[in-house]
N, C-alpha and C positions, 0 to 999 in steps of 0.2 A: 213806680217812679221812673224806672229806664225807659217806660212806653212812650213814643214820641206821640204826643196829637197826631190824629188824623191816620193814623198807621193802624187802625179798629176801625174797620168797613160800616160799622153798625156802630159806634160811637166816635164822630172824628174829634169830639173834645175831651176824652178818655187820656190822659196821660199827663207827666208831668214835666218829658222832656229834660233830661237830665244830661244828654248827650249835647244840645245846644249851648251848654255853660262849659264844656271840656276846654279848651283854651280862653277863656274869659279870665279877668282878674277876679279871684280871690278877696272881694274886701265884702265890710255890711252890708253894701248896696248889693251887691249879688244874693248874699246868703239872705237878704229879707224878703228878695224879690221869691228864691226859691221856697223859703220858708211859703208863702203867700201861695203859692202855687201849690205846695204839699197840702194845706189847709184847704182850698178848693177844691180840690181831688176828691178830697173825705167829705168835705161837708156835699160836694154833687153824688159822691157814686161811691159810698159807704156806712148806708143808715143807720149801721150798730156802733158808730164811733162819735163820739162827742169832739166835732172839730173845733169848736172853740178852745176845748180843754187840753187841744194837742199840746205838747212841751218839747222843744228841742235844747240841746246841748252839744258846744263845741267838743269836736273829738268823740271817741267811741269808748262808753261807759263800759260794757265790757269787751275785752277783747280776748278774753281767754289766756293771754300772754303778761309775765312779767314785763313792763315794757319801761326801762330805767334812762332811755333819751332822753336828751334836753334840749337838743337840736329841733327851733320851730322848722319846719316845711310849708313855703310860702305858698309851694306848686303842688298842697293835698287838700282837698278839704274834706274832713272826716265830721259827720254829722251825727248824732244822734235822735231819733225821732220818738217822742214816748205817747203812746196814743192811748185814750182813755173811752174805753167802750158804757154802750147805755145798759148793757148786761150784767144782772147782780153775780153775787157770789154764789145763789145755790140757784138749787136746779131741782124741778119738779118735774116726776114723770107721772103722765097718767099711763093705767095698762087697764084695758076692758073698761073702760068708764068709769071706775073705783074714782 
């Protein structure tokens, strides 16, 4: 996501550019536009993820910390991204062609 386009020699529409929004405002119109651009990302250059099924959430679901503010921050925007892979839950090994 921090990767700017065109800064991958060999992929110049590789990235999500995340540093071009650093002084931008803060409203939907941003966060849909990024959302949109997160989703392209996965659905061009992540064929184990189901980009349709990506899910985001305002703020960060965990953050490891008690975190008991109540003070919104106009100037953060904290995202959550929940990505949803085409890979089951088990796993089969073959060893010797058994």
């Amino acid at each position: 996501m921090l990767t700017e386009p065109t800064e991958l020699y060999n992929y110049p529409t590789f990235g999500v550019g995340l540093k071009q929004y650093l002084f931008q405002y803060n409203t939907e119109n941003t966060k849909a536009i990024l959302k949109d651009k997160i989703k392209n990302q996965f659905r061009t250059f992540e064929p184990d993820c189901n980009a349709a099924n990506t899910s985001f959430a305002d703020g960060l679901l965990v953050t490891g910390e008690n975190e008991d503010t109540t003070v919104q921050d106009f100037n953060t925007l904290k995202l959550t991204v929940g990505i949803q892979t085409v890979l089951g839950d088990d796993v089969e090994v073959t060893i010797d062609g058994e």
